[in-house]
N, C-alpha and C positions, 0 to 999 in steps of 0.2 A: 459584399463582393470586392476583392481584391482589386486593386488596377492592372494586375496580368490575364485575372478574367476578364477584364471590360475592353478592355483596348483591344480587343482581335473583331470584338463585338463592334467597336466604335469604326474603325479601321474596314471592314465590312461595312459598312452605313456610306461610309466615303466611297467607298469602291462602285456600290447601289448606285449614290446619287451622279457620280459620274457620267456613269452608265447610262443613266436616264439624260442623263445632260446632252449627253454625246447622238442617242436618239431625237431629242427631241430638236435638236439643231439639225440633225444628217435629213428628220423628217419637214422641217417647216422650210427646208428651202425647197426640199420637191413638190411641195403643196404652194408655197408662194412663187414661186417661178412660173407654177403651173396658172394659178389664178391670184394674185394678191389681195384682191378681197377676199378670200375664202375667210370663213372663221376658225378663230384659235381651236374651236373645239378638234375642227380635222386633222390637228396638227398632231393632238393627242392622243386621236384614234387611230391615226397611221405611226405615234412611234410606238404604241401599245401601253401608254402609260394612265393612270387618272388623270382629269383635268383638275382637279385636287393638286397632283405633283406636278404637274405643268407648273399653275397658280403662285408654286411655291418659290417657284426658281425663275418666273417671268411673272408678274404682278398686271402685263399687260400687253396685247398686241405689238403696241408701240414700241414696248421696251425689246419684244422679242425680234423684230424685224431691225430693231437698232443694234443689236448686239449679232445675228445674222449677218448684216451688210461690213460690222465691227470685224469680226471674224474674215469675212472676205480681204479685207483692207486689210490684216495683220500677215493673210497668206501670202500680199500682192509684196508687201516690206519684206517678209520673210525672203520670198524670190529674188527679191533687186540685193536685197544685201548679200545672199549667195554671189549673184552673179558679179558683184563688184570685190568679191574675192576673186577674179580668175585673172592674170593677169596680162591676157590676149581682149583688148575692149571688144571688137567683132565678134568675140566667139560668146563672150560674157552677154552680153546683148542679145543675138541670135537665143542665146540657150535661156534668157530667162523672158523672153516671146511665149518659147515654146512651153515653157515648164507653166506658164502664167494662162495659155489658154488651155492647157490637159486639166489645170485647176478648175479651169470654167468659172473666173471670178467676175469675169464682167457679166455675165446673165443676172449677178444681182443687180450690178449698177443701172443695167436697161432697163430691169424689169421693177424694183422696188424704189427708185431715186422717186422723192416726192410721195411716200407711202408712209413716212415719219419722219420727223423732226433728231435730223443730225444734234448732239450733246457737243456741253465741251471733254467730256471723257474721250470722244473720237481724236479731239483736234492737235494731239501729240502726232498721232499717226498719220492725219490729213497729211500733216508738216512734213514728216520724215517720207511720207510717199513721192511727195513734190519733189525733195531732196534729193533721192537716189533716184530717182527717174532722171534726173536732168545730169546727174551726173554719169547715170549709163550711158546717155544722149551724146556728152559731152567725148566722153572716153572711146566710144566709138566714132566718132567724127574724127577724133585724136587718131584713130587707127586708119584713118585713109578709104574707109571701107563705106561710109557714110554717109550719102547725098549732103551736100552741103545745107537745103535748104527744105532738110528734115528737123522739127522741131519736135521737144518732150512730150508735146500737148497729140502731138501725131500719134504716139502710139494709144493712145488711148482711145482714138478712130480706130485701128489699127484690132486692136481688142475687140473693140464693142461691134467689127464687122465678122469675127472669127464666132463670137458666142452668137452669131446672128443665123448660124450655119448650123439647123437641126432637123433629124429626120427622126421615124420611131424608134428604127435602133439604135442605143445607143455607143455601140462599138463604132459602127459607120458614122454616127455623129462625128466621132472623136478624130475618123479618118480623112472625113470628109476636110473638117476644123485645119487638121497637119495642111492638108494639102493646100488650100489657100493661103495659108501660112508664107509656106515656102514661097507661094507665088510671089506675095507680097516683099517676101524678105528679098527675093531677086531685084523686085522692085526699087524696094528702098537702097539696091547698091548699083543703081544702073544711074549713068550722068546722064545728065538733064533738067530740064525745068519742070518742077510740077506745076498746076494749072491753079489758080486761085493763089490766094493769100494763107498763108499758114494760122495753124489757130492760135485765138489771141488768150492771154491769159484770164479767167473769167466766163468766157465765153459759153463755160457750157453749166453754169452755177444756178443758172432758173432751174434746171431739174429737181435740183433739192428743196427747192420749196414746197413746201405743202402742199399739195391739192387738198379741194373741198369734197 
Protein backbone atom coordinates (compact mmCIF):
# COMPACT_ATOMS: atom_id res chain seq x y z
CA UNK A 1 0.00 0.00 0.00
CA UNK A 2 1.29 3.17 -0.99
CA UNK A 3 1.11 6.20 1.55
CA UNK A 4 -1.51 7.98 -0.87
CA UNK A 5 -3.65 4.99 -0.10
CA UNK A 6 -3.13 4.92 3.62
CA UNK A 7 -3.21 8.36 4.66
CA UNK A 8 -6.95 9.21 3.55
CA UNK A 9 -7.51 5.82 5.50
CA UNK A 10 -5.34 7.17 8.49
CA UNK A 11 -6.88 10.69 8.29
CA UNK A 12 -10.50 9.02 8.52
CA UNK A 13 -9.40 7.16 11.85
CA UNK A 14 -8.56 10.79 13.33
CA UNK A 15 -11.73 12.14 12.18
CA UNK A 16 -13.53 8.71 13.96
CA UNK A 17 -11.66 9.09 17.05
CA UNK A 18 -12.48 12.77 17.30
CA UNK A 19 -15.77 12.22 16.79
CA UNK A 20 -16.02 9.80 19.45
CA UNK A 21 -14.13 12.13 21.61
CA UNK A 22 -16.40 14.99 21.08
CA UNK A 23 -19.46 12.44 22.22
CA UNK A 24 -18.11 11.04 24.84
CA UNK A 25 -17.34 14.55 26.52
CA UNK A 26 -20.77 16.34 25.26
CA UNK A 27 -22.23 12.78 26.91
CA UNK A 28 -20.34 12.44 30.42
CA UNK A 29 -21.10 15.89 31.48
CA UNK A 30 -25.05 15.22 30.94
CA UNK A 31 -24.60 12.09 32.84
CA UNK A 32 -22.34 13.57 35.60
CA UNK A 33 -24.21 16.71 36.14
CA UNK A 34 -27.05 14.67 36.31
CA UNK A 35 -25.68 12.32 39.05
CA UNK A 36 -21.69 12.09 39.54
CA UNK A 37 -21.65 8.77 40.80
CA UNK A 38 -23.20 7.33 37.81
CA UNK A 39 -20.86 4.92 36.24
CA UNK A 40 -18.60 5.22 33.39
CA UNK A 41 -20.45 2.59 31.76
CA UNK A 42 -23.62 5.26 31.22
CA UNK A 43 -21.30 7.56 29.71
CA UNK A 44 -20.81 5.18 26.87
CA UNK A 45 -24.20 4.18 26.27
CA UNK A 46 -25.51 7.60 26.04
CA UNK A 47 -22.53 8.66 23.64
CA UNK A 48 -23.38 5.45 21.55
CA UNK A 49 -19.87 4.28 21.68
CA UNK A 50 -18.13 0.81 23.22
CA UNK A 51 -16.92 0.99 26.55
CA UNK A 52 -13.80 -0.60 24.79
CA UNK A 53 -13.40 3.03 22.88
CA UNK A 54 -14.34 4.95 26.06
CA UNK A 55 -11.36 2.82 27.85
CA UNK A 56 -9.19 3.83 25.31
CA UNK A 57 -9.23 7.44 25.42
CA UNK A 58 -10.06 7.73 29.27
CA UNK A 59 -8.27 4.80 31.21
CA UNK A 60 -10.57 5.89 34.08
CA UNK A 61 -13.41 7.66 35.74
CA UNK A 62 -11.04 9.89 37.38
CA UNK A 63 -9.21 10.89 34.47
CA UNK A 64 -12.51 11.45 32.68
CA UNK A 65 -14.16 13.82 35.08
CA UNK A 66 -10.53 15.53 35.35
CA UNK A 67 -10.26 16.36 31.70
CA UNK A 68 -14.24 17.28 31.78
CA UNK A 69 -13.87 19.89 34.60
CA UNK A 70 -10.20 20.52 32.33
CA UNK A 71 -12.30 21.38 29.44
CA UNK A 72 -14.76 23.74 31.41
CA UNK A 73 -11.61 25.71 32.76
CA UNK A 74 -10.10 26.20 29.14
CA UNK A 75 -13.83 27.59 28.02
CA UNK A 76 -13.91 29.80 31.25
CA UNK A 77 -9.80 31.28 29.94
CA UNK A 78 -10.96 31.18 26.53
CA UNK A 79 -13.98 33.74 27.47
CA UNK A 80 -11.88 36.19 29.87
CA UNK A 81 -9.28 36.40 27.18
CA UNK A 82 -11.94 37.50 24.46
CA UNK A 83 -13.25 39.75 26.68
CA UNK A 84 -10.00 41.59 27.66
CA UNK A 85 -9.67 42.19 23.99
CA UNK A 86 -12.57 44.71 24.00
CA UNK A 87 -11.31 47.83 24.80
CA UNK A 88 -14.43 49.37 26.88
CA UNK A 89 -13.61 47.33 30.51
CA UNK A 90 -17.61 47.35 31.50
CA UNK A 91 -18.66 46.17 28.27
CA UNK A 92 -15.81 43.39 28.28
CA UNK A 93 -16.78 42.27 31.67
CA UNK A 94 -20.66 42.33 31.27
CA UNK A 95 -20.12 40.34 28.01
CA UNK A 96 -17.93 37.72 29.33
CA UNK A 97 -20.62 37.03 32.58
CA UNK A 98 -22.75 36.51 29.93
CA UNK A 99 -20.99 34.48 27.43
CA UNK A 100 -19.58 32.31 30.64
CA UNK A 101 -23.02 31.43 31.93
CA UNK A 102 -24.73 30.44 28.20
CA UNK A 103 -21.53 28.12 28.52
CA UNK A 104 -23.01 26.69 31.67
CA UNK A 105 -19.42 26.19 33.05
CA UNK A 106 -19.91 26.40 36.66
CA UNK A 107 -22.45 23.39 36.91
CA UNK A 108 -19.19 21.38 36.72
CA UNK A 109 -17.61 23.26 39.39
CA UNK A 110 -20.76 22.80 41.81
CA UNK A 111 -21.53 19.55 40.75
CA UNK A 112 -18.07 17.53 40.39
CA UNK A 113 -15.41 19.77 42.65
CA UNK A 114 -14.30 16.87 45.12
CA UNK A 115 -15.32 14.08 42.59
CA UNK A 116 -11.38 13.81 41.49
CA UNK A 117 -8.11 14.77 42.21
CA UNK A 118 -7.10 18.14 40.41
CA UNK A 119 -3.37 17.32 38.39
CA UNK A 120 -0.59 19.46 37.78
CA UNK A 121 -1.53 19.38 34.01
CA UNK A 122 -4.59 21.61 35.18
CA UNK A 123 -2.48 24.15 37.15
CA UNK A 124 -1.26 26.37 33.96
CA UNK A 125 -4.91 27.13 33.60
CA UNK A 126 -5.89 27.38 37.36
CA UNK A 127 -3.06 30.35 37.15
CA UNK A 128 -4.19 31.95 33.96
CA UNK A 129 -7.90 31.69 35.15
CA UNK A 130 -6.94 33.61 38.47
CA UNK A 131 -5.09 36.11 36.12
CA UNK A 132 -7.56 37.31 33.83
CA UNK A 133 -10.32 37.24 36.19
CA UNK A 134 -8.69 39.90 38.30
CA UNK A 135 -7.73 41.64 35.58
CA UNK A 136 -11.35 42.00 34.17
CA UNK A 137 -11.98 42.87 37.84
CA UNK A 138 -9.46 45.38 37.71
CA UNK A 139 -10.35 47.08 34.11
CA UNK A 140 -13.76 47.35 35.01
CA UNK A 141 -13.41 49.03 38.24
CA UNK A 142 -10.87 51.17 35.85
CA UNK A 143 -14.06 51.99 33.99
CA UNK A 144 -15.96 53.72 36.80
CA UNK A 145 -18.73 51.15 36.27
CA UNK A 146 -17.77 48.91 39.17
CA UNK A 147 -18.88 48.83 42.86
CA UNK A 148 -15.81 49.55 44.43
CA UNK A 149 -15.96 46.75 47.01
CA UNK A 150 -16.55 43.97 44.25
CA UNK A 151 -13.97 41.57 44.33
CA UNK A 152 -12.51 38.72 41.46
CA UNK A 153 -13.40 35.97 43.85
CA UNK A 154 -17.29 37.67 43.50
CA UNK A 155 -17.77 36.52 40.37
CA UNK A 156 -17.38 33.20 40.97
CA UNK A 157 -20.51 33.41 43.51
CA UNK A 158 -21.95 35.27 40.90
CA UNK A 159 -21.65 32.07 38.40
CA UNK A 160 -22.22 29.41 40.61
CA UNK A 161 -25.70 31.33 41.58
CA UNK A 162 -26.55 31.53 37.69
CA UNK A 163 -25.83 27.74 37.00
CA UNK A 164 -27.99 27.23 40.22
CA UNK A 165 -31.07 28.35 38.12
CA UNK A 166 -32.58 24.96 36.23
CA UNK A 167 -35.86 23.85 35.17
CA UNK A 168 -36.71 20.88 32.62
CA UNK A 169 -36.48 22.88 29.74
CA UNK A 170 -33.67 23.72 28.70
CA UNK A 171 -34.26 26.83 26.57
CA UNK A 172 -36.11 28.56 29.73
CA UNK A 173 -33.20 27.40 31.68
CA UNK A 174 -31.03 29.48 29.67
CA UNK A 175 -33.59 32.32 29.93
CA UNK A 176 -34.29 32.06 33.06
CA UNK A 177 -30.11 32.06 33.76
CA UNK A 178 -29.95 35.70 31.38
CA UNK A 179 -32.39 37.22 33.52
CA UNK A 180 -30.85 36.87 36.87
CA UNK A 181 -27.80 37.82 35.27
CA UNK A 182 -28.91 41.22 34.36
CA UNK A 183 -30.40 41.42 37.76
CA UNK A 184 -27.16 40.90 39.21
CA UNK A 185 -25.12 42.95 36.64
CA UNK A 186 -27.43 45.98 37.81
CA UNK A 187 -26.31 45.05 41.03
CA UNK A 188 -22.90 44.88 40.79
CA UNK A 189 -22.97 48.82 39.23
CA UNK A 190 -25.37 50.21 41.91
CA UNK A 191 -23.32 52.30 44.89
CA UNK A 192 -23.33 51.03 48.04
CA UNK A 193 -22.17 48.84 50.56
CA UNK A 194 -22.49 45.22 50.29
CA UNK A 195 -23.18 43.28 53.41
CA UNK A 196 -20.43 40.74 54.70
CA UNK A 197 -16.93 40.75 53.95
CA UNK A 198 -15.71 39.87 50.47
CA UNK A 199 -14.35 36.45 49.66
CA UNK A 200 -11.09 35.78 50.88
CA UNK A 201 -8.56 34.11 48.66
CA UNK A 202 -8.77 30.28 49.48
CA UNK A 203 -11.67 30.33 50.79
CA UNK A 204 -13.46 28.14 48.64
CA UNK A 205 -10.35 25.42 48.10
CA UNK A 206 -11.93 22.52 50.48
CA UNK A 207 -14.20 21.75 47.59
CA UNK A 208 -11.53 20.14 45.81
CA UNK A 209 -10.56 17.77 48.05
CA UNK A 210 -11.55 14.59 47.69
CA UNK A 211 -14.35 13.11 49.17
CA UNK A 212 -14.50 9.49 50.41
Amino acid sequence: MTKSESAPRLAGRKAQAARNDGLILEAARAVFLDDPNAPIAAVAERAGVGISALYRRYPSKEVLLRTLCHEGLRRYNAEADVALEDSDGWRGFVGFLERVVEADVHSLTVHLAGTFTPDETMLPDVMHSGEVTEELVRRAHASGRLRADVNALDLGLILEACSAVSVPDPVRTGELRRRVLAVMVDGLAVEGELPGPAPAAGEFAWRWERRS
